[in-house]
C-alpha positions, 0 to 999 in steps of 0.5 A: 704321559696319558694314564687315563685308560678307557677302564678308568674311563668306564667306571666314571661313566658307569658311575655318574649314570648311577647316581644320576638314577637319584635325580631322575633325568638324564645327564650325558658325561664325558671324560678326557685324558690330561691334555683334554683329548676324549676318552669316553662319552656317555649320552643318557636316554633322552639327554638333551642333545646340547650336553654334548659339548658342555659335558666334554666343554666342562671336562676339558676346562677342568683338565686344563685349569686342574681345578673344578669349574664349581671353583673356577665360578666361583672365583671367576671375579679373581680374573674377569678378563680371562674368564669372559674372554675364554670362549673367543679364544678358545669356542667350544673348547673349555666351559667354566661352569659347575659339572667338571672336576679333574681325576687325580692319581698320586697327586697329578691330573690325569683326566677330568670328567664333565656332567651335562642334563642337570642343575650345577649342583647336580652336575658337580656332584655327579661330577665328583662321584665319577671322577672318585670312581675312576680311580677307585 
C-alpha cells in the first residue's frame, strides 16, 4: 500500500532546503515511497552532481532497513559482512551512510528521504527535519 504522496513528498523537500539556508551550501534531497521507488528529487543550486544518487542511495537504504543509516553506521560492526557486501549486491541501490531516515506514519514506514552536499552530521539533521515535515 503506497501512502507516501508527492505533497508528502514537497514538504520534505521544502523543508530540508530550508534549513539547509543555515549551513550555507547546497544539498540535494530525495524521497522514496516504502519500497524505495522515487517520489521527489531536489537538486539545490550548485549541488555537486554526485548527490544524486547518494541522496536517493541514502533515502533508499533508510526505507529498506526501516531505520536511519546514522544507526545503521554506527551498528555496521553488528554485521560486517552484510554491510561491506551491500554495494555488490546491490550497486548503487542502497547507501549506509548518515543522511536517510524512514518517514514514518502510524507506526509503519512509508517512505524515506536522503540528504546529499553535506558533512553526515549535517546530512542527518536535514534528514530529520525533512522527514518530520512530510508528515507534519
Amino acid at each position: 500500500m503506497i501512502e507516501m504522496t508527492l505533497a508528502m513528498a514537497q514538504r520534505a523537500v521544502d523543508a530540508a532546503h530550508s534549513a539547509a539556508h543555515e549551513h550555507h551550501k547546497p544539498y540535494s534531497v530525495a524521497v522514496v515511497d516504502e519500497a524505495g521507488r522515487l517520489v521527489l528529487y531536489s537538486r539545490g543550486d550548485g549541488a555537486g552532481f554526485f548527490t544524486f544518487d547518494t541522496s536517493r542511495a541514502k533515502a533508499m537504504a533508510a526505507a529498506s532497513f526501516r531505520r536511519t543509516t546514522l544507526d545503521i553506521t554506527d551498528h555496521k560492526e553488528l554485521n560486517p559482512l552484510l554491510w561491506y557486501s551491500l554495494p555488490s549486491v546491490v550497486p548503487a541501490q542502497a547507501l549506509p551512510s548518515p543522511g536517510g531516515v524512514p518517514i514514518w506514519r502510524d507506526g509503519r514506514v512509508i517512505g524515506a528521504v536522503g540528504i546529499g552536499g553535506g558533512t553526515p552530521e549535517e546530512d542527518h539533521e536535514l534528514a530529520l527535519v525533512a522527514a518530520a515535515a512530510a508528515v507534519g
